[in-house]
C-alpha positions as CSV (number, residue, x, y, z in Angstrom):
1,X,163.2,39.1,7.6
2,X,160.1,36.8,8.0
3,X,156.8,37.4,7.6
4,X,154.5,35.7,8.8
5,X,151.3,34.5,6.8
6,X,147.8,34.6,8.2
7,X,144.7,33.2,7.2
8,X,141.6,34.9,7.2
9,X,138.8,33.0,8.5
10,X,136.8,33.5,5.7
11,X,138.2,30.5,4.2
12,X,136.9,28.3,6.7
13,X,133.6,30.1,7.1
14,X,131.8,27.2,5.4
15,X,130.2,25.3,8.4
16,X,134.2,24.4,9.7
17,X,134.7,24.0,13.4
18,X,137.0,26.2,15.2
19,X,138.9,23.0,15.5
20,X,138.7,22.2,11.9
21,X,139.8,25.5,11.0
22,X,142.8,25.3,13.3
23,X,143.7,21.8,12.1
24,X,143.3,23.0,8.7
25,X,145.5,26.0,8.9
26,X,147.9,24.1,10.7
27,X,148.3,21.5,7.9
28,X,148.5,24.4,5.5
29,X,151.1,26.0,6.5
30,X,149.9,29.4,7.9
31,X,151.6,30.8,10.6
32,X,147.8,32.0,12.4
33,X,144.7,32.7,12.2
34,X,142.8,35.9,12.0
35,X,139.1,34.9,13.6
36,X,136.1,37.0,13.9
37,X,135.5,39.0,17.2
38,X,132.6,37.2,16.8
39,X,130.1,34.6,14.9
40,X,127.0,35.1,13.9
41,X,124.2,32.6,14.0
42,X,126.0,30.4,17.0
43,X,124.7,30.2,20.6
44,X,127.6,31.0,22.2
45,X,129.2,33.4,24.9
46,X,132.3,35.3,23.8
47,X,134.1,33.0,27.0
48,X,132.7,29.7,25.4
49,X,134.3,31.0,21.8
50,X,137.6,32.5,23.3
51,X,137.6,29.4,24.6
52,X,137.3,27.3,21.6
53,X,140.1,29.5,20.1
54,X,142.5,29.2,22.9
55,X,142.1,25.6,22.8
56,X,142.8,24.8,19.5
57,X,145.0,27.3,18.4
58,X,147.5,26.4,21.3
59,X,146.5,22.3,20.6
60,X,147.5,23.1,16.6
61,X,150.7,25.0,17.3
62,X,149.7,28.4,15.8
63,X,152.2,31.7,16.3
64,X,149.4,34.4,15.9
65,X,146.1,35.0,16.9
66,X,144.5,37.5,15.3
67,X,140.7,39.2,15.5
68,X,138.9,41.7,13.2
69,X,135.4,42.6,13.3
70,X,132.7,43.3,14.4
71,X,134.4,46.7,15.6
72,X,133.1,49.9,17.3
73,X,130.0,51.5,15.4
74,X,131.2,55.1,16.4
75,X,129.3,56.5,13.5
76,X,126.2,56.5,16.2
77,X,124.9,59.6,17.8
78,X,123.8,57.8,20.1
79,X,126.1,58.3,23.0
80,X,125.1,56.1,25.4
81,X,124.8,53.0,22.5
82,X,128.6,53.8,21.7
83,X,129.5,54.0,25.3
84,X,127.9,50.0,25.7
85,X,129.7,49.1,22.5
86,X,133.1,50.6,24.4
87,X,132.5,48.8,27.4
88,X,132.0,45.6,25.5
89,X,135.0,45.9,23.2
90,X,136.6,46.3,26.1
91,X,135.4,42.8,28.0
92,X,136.5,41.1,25.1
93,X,140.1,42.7,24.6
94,X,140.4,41.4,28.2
95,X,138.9,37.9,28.4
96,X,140.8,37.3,24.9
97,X,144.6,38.6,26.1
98,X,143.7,36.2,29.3
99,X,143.4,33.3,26.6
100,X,145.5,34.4,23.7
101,X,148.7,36.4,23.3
102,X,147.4,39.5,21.0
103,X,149.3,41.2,18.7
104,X,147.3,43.0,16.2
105,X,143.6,43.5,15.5
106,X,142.2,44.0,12.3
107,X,139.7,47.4,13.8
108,X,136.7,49.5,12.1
109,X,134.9,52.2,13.9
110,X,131.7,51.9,12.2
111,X,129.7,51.3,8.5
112,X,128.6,55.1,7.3
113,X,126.4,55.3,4.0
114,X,124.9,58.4,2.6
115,X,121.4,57.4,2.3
116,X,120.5,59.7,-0.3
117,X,122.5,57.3,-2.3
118,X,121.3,55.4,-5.3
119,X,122.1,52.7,-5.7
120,X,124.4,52.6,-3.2
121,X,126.4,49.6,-4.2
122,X,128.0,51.4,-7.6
123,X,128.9,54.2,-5.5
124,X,131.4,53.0,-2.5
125,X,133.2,56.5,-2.8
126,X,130.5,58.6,-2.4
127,X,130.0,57.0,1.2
128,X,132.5,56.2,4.4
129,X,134.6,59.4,4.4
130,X,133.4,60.9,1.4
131,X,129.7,60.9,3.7
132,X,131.5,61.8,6.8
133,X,130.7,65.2,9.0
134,X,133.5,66.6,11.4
135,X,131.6,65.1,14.6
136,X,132.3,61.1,12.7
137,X,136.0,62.0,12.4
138,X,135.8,63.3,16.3
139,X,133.7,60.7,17.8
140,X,135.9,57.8,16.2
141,X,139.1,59.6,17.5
142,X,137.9,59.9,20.8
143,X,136.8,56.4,21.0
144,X,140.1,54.9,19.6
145,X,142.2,56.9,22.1
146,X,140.2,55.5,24.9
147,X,140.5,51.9,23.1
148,X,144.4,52.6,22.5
149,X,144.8,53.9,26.1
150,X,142.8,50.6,27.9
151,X,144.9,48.2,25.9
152,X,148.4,49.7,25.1
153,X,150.8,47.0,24.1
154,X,147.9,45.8,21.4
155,X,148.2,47.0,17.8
156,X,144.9,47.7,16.2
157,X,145.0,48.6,12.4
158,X,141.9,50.2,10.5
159,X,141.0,48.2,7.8
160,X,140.8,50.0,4.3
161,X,137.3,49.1,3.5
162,X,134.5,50.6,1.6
163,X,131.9,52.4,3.5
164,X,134.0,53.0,6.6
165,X,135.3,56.0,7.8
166,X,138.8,54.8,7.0
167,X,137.9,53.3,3.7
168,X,141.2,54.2,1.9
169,X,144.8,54.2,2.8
170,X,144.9,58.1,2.8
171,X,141.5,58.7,5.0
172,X,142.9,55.5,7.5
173,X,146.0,57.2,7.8
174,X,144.2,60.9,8.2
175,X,142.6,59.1,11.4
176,X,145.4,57.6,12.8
177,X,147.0,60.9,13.2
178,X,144.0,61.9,14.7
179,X,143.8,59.4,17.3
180,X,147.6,60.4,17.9
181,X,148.6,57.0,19.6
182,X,151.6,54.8,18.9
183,X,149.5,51.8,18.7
184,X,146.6,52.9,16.6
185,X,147.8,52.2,12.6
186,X,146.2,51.0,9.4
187,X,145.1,47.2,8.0
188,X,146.2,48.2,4.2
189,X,142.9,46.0,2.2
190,X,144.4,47.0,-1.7
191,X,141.8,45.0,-2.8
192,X,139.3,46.8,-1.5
193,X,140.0,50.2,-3.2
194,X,139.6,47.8,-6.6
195,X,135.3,48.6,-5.8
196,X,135.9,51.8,-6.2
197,X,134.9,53.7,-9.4
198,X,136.8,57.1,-8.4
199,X,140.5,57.4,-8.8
200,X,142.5,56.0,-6.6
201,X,146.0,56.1,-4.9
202,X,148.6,53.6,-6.9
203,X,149.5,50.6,-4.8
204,X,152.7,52.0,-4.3
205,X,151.8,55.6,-3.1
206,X,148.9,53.8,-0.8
207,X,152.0,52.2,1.0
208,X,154.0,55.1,1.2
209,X,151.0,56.8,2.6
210,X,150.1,54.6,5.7
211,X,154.3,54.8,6.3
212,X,155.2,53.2,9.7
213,X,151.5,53.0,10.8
214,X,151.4,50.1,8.2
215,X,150.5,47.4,10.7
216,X,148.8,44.2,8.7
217,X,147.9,43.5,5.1
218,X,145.0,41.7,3.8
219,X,145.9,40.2,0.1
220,X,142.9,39.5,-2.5
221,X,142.9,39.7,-5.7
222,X,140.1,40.5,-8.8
223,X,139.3,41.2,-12.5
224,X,137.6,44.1,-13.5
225,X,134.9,43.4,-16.0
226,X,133.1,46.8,-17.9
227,X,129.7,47.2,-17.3
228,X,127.8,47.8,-20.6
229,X,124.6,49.1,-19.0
230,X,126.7,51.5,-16.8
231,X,129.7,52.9,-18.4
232,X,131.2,54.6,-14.9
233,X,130.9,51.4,-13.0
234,X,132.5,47.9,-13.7
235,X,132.0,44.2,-12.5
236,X,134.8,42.9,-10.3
237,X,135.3,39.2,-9.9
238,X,136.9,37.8,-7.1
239,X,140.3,35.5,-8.3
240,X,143.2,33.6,-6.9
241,X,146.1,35.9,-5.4
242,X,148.2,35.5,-8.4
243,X,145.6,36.5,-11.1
244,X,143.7,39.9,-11.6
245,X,144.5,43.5,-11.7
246,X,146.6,43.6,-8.2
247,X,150.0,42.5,-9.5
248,X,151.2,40.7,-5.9
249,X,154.4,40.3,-6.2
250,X,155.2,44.3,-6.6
251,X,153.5,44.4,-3.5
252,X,155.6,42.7,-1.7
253,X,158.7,43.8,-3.0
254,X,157.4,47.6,-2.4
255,X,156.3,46.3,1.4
256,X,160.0,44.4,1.7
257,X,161.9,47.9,0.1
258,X,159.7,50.4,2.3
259,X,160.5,48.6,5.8
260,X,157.5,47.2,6.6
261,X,157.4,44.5,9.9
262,X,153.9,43.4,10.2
263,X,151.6,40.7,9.2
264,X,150.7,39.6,5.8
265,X,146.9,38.7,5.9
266,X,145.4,36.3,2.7
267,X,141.8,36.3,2.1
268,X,138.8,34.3,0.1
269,X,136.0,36.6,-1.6
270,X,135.7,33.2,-4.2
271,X,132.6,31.2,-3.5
272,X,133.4,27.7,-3.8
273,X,136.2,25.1,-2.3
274,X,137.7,27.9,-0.1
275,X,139.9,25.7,1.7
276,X,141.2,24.7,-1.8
277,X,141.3,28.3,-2.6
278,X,143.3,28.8,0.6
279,X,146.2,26.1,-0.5
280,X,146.8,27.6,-3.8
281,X,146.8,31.1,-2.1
282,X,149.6,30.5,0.6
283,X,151.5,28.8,-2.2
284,X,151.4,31.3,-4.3
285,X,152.5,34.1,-1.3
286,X,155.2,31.7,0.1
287,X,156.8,31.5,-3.4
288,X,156.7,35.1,-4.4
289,X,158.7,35.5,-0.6
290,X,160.9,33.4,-1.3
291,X,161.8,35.0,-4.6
292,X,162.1,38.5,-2.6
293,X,164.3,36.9,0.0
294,X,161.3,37.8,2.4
């Protein structure tokens, strides 16, 4: 089976056109391109950047066109804020599958800290889930059925990310059975889970976990330095996909042996050449494939 590769924008998030980016994953080698819902700091209306995309992804020949976030803040009590941010999400999901075939979106429902937290940065699990009251679980299940219902032939996966309701593979999945729709699954973020200070679920357990709701991955990759001044915590720097403490190629093989059809996603947390970054990356990826027979 093939899998196709997709670049997170995050490589080209360095003053890059949307044409540039396309070009530029084109020449690479990447099979599409997994763009913001939106950008920040540009004057622009989300037809004028749908536009852009549809134009140059079609112009440089990309498969896939991806989005991720912003997503849903569902963590509000404020009903009639979440309902606006439903009827937007909704405006894009339709002026995007008028421009762009969609297949899967990279989804969160919504940062959620506990404020009596400090400092809240060493402390990713006791925030997202760990924070979370029975009405967060309810109000981001309700507004992901309404989300799966409006749009049903679109896959949306919950990203595995630290202070997020779903920031592991086991709270993600605890969701998505929640939500109780086919096309609701998880964006498995391994990388992510490396911020965390608590134990964890191995790589291989996290995979078996999500099961078939295992929609998308997102690949990084980091070293774990100890802290001296903090003995619980650790400094993680960002590296290339083939260095640091997440060994890639058992994750692929464990994805290839446990069934798994969706996108692989490759990211750049490095500051730096990213587009550089992003060459080395998809060679790396591509060769460990092509050692699994993937």
């Amino acid at each position: 089976m093939s899998y196709p590769v997709i670049m997170h924008v995050n490589y080209c998030e360095q003053g890059q056109s949307i044409r540039e980016i396309c070009a530029f994953a084109a020449k690479c080698g990447f099979d599409g391109v997994e763009f913001r819902r939106k950008r920040v700091k540009v004057d622009e209306t989300p037809r004028e950047y749908l536009d852009e995309i549809a134009r140059w992804t079609r112009e440089y020949g990309h498969r896939y066109v991806l989005f991720g976030g912003p997503g849903i803040d569902a963590m509000t009590p404020d009903r009639a804020a979440l309902r606006r941010e439903i009827d937007e999400y909704k405006e894009f999901l339709t002026l995007a599958a008028e421009r762009v075939p969609l297949s899967v979106i990279n989804f969160m429902s919504g940062p959620l800290r506990d404020p009596t937290v400090s400092p809240s940065r060493l402390a990713y699990h006791l925030h997202g889930s760990h924070a979370a009251q029975s009405w967060h679980w309810e109000a981001a299940a309700e507004m992901c059925r309404e989300i799966a219902d409006f749009a049903p032939d679109v896959k949306f996966a919950f990203e595995t990310h630290m202070n997020y309701l779903h920031d592991l593979a086991e709270t993600a999945s605890r969701l998505c059975e929640m939500i109780d729709r086919p096309n609701f699954g998880v964006n498995l973020d391994y990388g992510n889970t490396q911020y965390f200070t608590c134990p964890v679920l191995p790589l291989e357990a996290a995979i078996d976990r999500c099961g078939e709701k295992l929609f998308y991955t997102h690949l990084k990759n980091c070293y774990h330095v100890p802290r001296l001044d903090t003995p619980d915590a650790r400094f993680l720097i960002p590296s290339g996909l083939g260095e640091g403490a997440i060994n890639h190629r058992a994750y692929l093989k464990k994805l290839r042996d446990s069934g798994f059809a969706g996108f692989i996603g490759i990211e750049a947390p490095r500051a730096g050449d990213r587009e550089w970054f992003a060459a080395q990356d998809l060679a790396y990826i591509k060769s460990v494939l092509a050692d699994l027979g993937m």
